[in-house]
C-alpha positions as CSV (number, residue, x, y, z in Angstrom):
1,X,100.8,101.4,151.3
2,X,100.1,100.0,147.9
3,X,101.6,96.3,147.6
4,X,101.8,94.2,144.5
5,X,102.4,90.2,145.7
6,X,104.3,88.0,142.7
7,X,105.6,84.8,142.4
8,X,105.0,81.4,140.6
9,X,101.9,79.6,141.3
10,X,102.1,78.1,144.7
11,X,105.0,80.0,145.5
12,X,102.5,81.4,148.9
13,X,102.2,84.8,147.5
14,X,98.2,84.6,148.2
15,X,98.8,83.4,152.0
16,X,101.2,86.1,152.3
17,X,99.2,88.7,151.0
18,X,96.3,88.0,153.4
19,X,98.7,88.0,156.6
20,X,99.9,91.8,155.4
21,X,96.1,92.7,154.8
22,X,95.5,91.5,158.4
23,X,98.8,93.3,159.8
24,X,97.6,96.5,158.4
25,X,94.0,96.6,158.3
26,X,94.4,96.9,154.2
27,X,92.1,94.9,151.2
28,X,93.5,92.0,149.9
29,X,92.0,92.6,146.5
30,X,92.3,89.2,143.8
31,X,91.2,89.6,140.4
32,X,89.3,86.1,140.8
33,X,87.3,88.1,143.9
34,X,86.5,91.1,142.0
35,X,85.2,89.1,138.7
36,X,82.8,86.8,141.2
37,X,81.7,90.7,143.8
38,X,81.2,92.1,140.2
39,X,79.4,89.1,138.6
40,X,77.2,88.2,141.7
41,X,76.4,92.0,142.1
42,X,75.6,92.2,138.3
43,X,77.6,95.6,137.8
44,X,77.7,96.7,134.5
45,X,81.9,95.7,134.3
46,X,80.4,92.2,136.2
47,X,78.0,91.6,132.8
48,X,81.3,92.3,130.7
49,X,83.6,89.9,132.1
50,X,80.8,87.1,132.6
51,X,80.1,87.4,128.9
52,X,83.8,86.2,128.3
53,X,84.2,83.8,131.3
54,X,80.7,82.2,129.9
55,X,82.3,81.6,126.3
56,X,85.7,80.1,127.9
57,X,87.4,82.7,127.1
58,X,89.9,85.2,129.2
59,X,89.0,88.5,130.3
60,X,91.1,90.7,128.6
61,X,93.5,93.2,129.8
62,X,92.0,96.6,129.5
63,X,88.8,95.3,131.4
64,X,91.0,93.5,134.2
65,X,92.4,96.6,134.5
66,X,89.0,98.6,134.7
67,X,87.7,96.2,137.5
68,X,91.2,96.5,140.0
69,X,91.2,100.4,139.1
70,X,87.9,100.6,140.3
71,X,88.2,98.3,143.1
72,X,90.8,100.6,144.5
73,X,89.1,103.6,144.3
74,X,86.9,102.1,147.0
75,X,86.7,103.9,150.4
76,X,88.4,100.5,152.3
77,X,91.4,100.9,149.7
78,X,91.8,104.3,151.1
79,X,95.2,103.3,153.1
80,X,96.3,100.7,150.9
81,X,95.6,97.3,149.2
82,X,97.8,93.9,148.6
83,X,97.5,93.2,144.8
84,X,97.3,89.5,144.3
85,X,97.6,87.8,141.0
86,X,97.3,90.9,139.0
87,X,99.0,92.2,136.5
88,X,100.4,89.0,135.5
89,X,101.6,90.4,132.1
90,X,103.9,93.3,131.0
91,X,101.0,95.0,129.2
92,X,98.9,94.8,132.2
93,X,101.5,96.1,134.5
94,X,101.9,99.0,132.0
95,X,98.2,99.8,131.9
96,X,97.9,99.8,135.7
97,X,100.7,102.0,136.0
98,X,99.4,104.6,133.5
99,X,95.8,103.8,134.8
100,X,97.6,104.7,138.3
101,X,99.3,107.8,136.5
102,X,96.2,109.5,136.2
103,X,95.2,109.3,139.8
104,X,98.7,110.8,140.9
105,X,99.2,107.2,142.8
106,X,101.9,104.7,142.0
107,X,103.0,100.9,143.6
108,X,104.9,101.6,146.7
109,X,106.0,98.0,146.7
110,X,106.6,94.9,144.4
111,X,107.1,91.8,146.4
112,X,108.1,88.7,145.1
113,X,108.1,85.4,146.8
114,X,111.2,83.3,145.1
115,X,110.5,79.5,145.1
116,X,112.3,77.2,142.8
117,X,110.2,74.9,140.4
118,X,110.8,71.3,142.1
119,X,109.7,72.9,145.0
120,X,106.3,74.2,143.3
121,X,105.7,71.3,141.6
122,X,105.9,69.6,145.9
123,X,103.3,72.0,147.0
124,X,101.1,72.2,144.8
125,X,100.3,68.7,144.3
126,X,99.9,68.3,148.1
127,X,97.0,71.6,148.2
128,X,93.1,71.1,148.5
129,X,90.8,73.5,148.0
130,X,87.4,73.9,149.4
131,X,84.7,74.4,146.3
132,X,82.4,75.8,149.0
133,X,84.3,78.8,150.2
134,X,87.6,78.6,148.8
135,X,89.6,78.2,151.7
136,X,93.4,76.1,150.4
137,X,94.8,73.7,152.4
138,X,98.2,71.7,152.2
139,X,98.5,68.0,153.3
140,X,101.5,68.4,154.7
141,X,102.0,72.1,155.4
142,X,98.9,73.4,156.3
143,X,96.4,70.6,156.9
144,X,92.6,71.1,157.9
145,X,91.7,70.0,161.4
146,X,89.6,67.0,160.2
147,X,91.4,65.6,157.2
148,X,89.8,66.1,153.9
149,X,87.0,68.0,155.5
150,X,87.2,72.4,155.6
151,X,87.5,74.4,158.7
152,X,85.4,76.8,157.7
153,X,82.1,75.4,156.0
154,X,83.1,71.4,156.8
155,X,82.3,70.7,152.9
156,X,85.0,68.0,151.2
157,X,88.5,69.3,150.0
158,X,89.3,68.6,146.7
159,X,92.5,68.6,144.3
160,X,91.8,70.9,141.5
161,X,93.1,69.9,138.0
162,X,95.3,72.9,137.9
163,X,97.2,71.1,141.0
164,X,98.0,68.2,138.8
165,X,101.8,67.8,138.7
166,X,101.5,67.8,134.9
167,X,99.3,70.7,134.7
168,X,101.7,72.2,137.4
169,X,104.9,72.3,134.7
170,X,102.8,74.1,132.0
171,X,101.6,76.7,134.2
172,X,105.2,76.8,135.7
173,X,106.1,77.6,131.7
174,X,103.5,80.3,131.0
175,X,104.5,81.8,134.2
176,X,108.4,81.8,133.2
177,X,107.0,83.2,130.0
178,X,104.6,86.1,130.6
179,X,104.9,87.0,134.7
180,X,108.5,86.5,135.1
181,X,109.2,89.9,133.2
182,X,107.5,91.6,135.8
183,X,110.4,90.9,137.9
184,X,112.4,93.5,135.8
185,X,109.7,95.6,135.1
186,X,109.4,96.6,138.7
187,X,112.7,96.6,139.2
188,X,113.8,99.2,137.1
189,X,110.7,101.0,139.3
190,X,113.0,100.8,142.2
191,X,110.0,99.1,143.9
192,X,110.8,95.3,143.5
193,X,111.9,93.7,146.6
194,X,112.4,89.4,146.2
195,X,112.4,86.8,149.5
196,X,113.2,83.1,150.2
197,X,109.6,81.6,149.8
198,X,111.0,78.2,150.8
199,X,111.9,79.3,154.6
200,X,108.6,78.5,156.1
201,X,104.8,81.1,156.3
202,X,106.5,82.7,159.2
203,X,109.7,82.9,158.3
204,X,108.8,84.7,154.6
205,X,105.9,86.8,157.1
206,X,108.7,88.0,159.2
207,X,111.1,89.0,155.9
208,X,108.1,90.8,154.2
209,X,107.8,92.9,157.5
210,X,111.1,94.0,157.3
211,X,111.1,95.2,153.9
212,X,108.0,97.1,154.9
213,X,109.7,98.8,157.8
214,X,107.9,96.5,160.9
């Protein structure tokens, strides 16, 4: 079962991608995760991509591409994986898909979680973020135990810039821009399949499920 998660920032694709990884025993495999495994186990792809993220600058698409490819080929991928965040472009969807070509293997799935911007714009500013493990939190949705404090390493949440409501629009914009078009692109796949990201976790959980046949 190979799953591809999209939606806007803060639309709760990430949250949903880890409760399918947990439902079926499958990686939950972010580009961010395999830039910092690659970086921190100084592969020769890691040394690549820290060259660019060390001069500010993005990490372009053919490498992206080589690092998930290879992710996936590892033995825990076997069954399956939930793509999160990746491709975000047309030209990065394309080059997965011939990349996937090759190994006889194509997207089974294409899910995307549908929130409208206002709402976005609410969640988003409301998230904290743990800069010890990365663990994201909501103040109203999803708050820690201790307020302002992790759950799992009891460091200090903080707001990143990116969460700032200003910020927030622009990165609404690129997304309407470059990701949005992957909405079609998978679509004429026949492997797109869209839900109501504004029903509650649970709620969009419960939809995903039954598009996956649980």
């Amino acid at each position: 079962m190979k799953i591809i998660m999209l939606g806007a920032p803060g639309a709760g694709k990430g949250t949903q991608a880890e409760k399918i990884a947990d439902r079926y025993h499958i990686p939950h495999i972010s580009t961010g995760d395999i830039f910092r495994a690659n970086i921190s186990e100084g592969t020769e792809l890691g040394k690549k991509v820290k060259k660019y993220i060390d001069q500010g600058q993005l990490v372009p698409d053919e490498l992206t591409c080589d690092l998930v490819v290879d992710r996936i080929s590892k033995s825990d991928a076997a069954n399956g994986y939930v793509l999160d965040g990746f491709p975000r472009t047309i030209p990065q969807a394309k080059t997965l898909t011939d990349a996937m070509d090759e190994r006889n293997e194509k997207i089974d799935y294409a899910i995307s979680v549908e929130v409208p911007d206002k709402d976005i714009i609410e969640r988003m500013s409301g998230r904290r973020v743990c800069p010890g493990c990365g663990a994201t939190y909501h103040i109203k949705h999803q708050p820690p135990k201790q307020e302002g404090i992790c759950d799992k390493c009891k460091k200090e949440l903080a707001m990143r810039d990116d969460d700032q409501p200003e910020t927030v629009k622009k990165r609404l914009k690129v997304y309407h821009e470059q990701t949005s078009p992957l909405i079609d692109f998978y679509r004429t796949q026949d492997v797109l399949y869209q839900v109501d990201g504004t029903t509650g976790i649970e709620t969009v959980f419960c939809d995903i499920m039954k598009i996956l046949g649980v």
